[in-house]
C-alpha positions as CSV (number, residue, x, y, z in Angstrom):
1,X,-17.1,26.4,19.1
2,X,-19.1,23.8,20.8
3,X,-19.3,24.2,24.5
4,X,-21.1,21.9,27.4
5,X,-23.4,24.9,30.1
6,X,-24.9,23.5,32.9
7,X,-28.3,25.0,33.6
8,X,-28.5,25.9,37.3
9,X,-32.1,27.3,37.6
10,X,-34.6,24.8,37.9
11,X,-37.4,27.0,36.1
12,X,-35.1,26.8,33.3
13,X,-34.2,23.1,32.9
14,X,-38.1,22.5,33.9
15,X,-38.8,25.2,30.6
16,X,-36.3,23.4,28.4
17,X,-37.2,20.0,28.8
18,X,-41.1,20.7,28.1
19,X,-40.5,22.6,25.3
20,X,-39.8,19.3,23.8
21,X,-42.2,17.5,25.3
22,X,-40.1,16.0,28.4
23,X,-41.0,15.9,32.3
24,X,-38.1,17.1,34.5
25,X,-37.4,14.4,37.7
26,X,-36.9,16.0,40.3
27,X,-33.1,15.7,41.0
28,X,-31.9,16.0,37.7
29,X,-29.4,18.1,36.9
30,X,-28.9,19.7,32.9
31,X,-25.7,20.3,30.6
32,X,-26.6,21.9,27.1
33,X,-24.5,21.2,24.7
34,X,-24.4,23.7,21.6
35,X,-22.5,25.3,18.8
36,X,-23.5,29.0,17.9
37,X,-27.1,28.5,17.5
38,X,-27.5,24.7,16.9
39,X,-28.3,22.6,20.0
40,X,-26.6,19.2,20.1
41,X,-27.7,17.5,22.8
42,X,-28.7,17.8,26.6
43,X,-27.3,15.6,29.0
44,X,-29.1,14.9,32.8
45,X,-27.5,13.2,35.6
46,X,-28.1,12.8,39.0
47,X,-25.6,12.6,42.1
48,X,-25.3,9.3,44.2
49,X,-23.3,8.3,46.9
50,X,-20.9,6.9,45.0
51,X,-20.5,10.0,42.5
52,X,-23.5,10.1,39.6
53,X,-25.2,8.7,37.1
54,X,-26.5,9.4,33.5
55,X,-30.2,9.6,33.7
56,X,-30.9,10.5,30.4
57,X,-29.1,11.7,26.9
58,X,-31.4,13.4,24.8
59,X,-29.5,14.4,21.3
60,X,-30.7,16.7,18.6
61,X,-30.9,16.4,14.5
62,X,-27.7,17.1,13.2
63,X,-25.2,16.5,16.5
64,X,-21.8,15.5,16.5
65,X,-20.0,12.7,18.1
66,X,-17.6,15.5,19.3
67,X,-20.7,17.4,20.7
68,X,-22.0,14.3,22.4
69,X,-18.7,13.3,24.0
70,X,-17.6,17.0,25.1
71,X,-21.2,16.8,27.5
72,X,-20.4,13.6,28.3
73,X,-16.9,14.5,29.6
74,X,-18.7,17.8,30.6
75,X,-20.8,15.4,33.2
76,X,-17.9,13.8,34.5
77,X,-15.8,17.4,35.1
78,X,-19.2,18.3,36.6
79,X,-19.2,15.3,39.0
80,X,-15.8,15.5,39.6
81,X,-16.0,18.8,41.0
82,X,-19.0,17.7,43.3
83,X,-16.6,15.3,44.7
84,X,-17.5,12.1,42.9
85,X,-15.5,9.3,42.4
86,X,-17.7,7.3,39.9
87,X,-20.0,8.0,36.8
88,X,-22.2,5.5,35.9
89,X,-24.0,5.3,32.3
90,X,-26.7,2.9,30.4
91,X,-26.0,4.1,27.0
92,X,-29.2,4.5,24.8
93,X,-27.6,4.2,21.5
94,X,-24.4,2.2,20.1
95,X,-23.0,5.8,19.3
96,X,-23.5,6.7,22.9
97,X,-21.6,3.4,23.9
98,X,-18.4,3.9,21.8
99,X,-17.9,7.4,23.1
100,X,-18.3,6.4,26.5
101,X,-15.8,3.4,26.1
102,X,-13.3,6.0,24.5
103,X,-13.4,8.2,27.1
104,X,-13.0,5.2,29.8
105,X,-16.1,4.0,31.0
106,X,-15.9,0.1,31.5
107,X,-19.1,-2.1,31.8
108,X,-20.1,-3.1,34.8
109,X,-20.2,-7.6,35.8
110,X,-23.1,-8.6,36.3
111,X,-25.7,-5.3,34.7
112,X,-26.1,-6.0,30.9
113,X,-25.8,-2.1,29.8
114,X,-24.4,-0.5,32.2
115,X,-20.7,1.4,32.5
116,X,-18.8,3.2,35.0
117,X,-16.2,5.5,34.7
118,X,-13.3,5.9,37.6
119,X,-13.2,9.9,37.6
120,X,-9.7,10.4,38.7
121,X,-8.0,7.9,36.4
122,X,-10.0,9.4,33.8
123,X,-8.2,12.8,34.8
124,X,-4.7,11.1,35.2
125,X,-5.1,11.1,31.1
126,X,-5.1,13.9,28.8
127,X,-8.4,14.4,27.1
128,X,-6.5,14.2,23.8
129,X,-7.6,17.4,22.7
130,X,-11.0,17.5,23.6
């Protein structure tokens, strides 16, 4: 079963993210994404006024689309739950841009890569059994 965990101790994003080599920003937040053992992917986002944004997606040998979109939707329920009413996203790869249009992210006129996503019409739908 592949599940989405935010990591709420800083010490342990910090640990995570230099065991491969990353720096931690300061306000970034961390969803893991795994399956048993394997990790998939980790996803960090920051909060805004408007809601949040995608800082970076950092994905693993081996991870699923469905991995990748679960933490992406994982963000969003995340945000949500803060109170945010917009996700924003620059999508590294082309994978990372098709899973963000099919959960509803739309780019945004006038910024070449950027997306948002409207959380609560993105909860009016089903999740379609993800």
């Amino acid at each position: 079963m592949i599940k989405a965990t935010p990591v709420r101790d800083i010490e342990d994003r910090n640990s995570l993210l230099e065991s491969i080599g990353l720096e931690p920003l300061e306000r970034e937040c961390l969803i893991t994404v795994t399956e048993e053992k394997q990790l998939h992917a980790f996803y960090l986002f920051v909060f805004c006024p408007e809601g949040g944004r995608v800082t970076r997606v950092i994905s693993f040998p081996g991870a699923s689309t469905v991995a990748l979109d679960l933490g992406l939707r994982a963000v969003v329920n995340f945000l949500d739950r803060a109170g945010g009413k917009t996700a924003f996203f620059e999508p590294p790869t082309d994978v990372m841009r098709a899973i963000a249009k099919s959960i509803g992210f739309l780019p945004v006129e006038g910024k070449a890569n950027e997306m948002a996503l409207d959380i609560k019409k993105f909860f009016e739908h089903p999740c379609q059994g993800h």
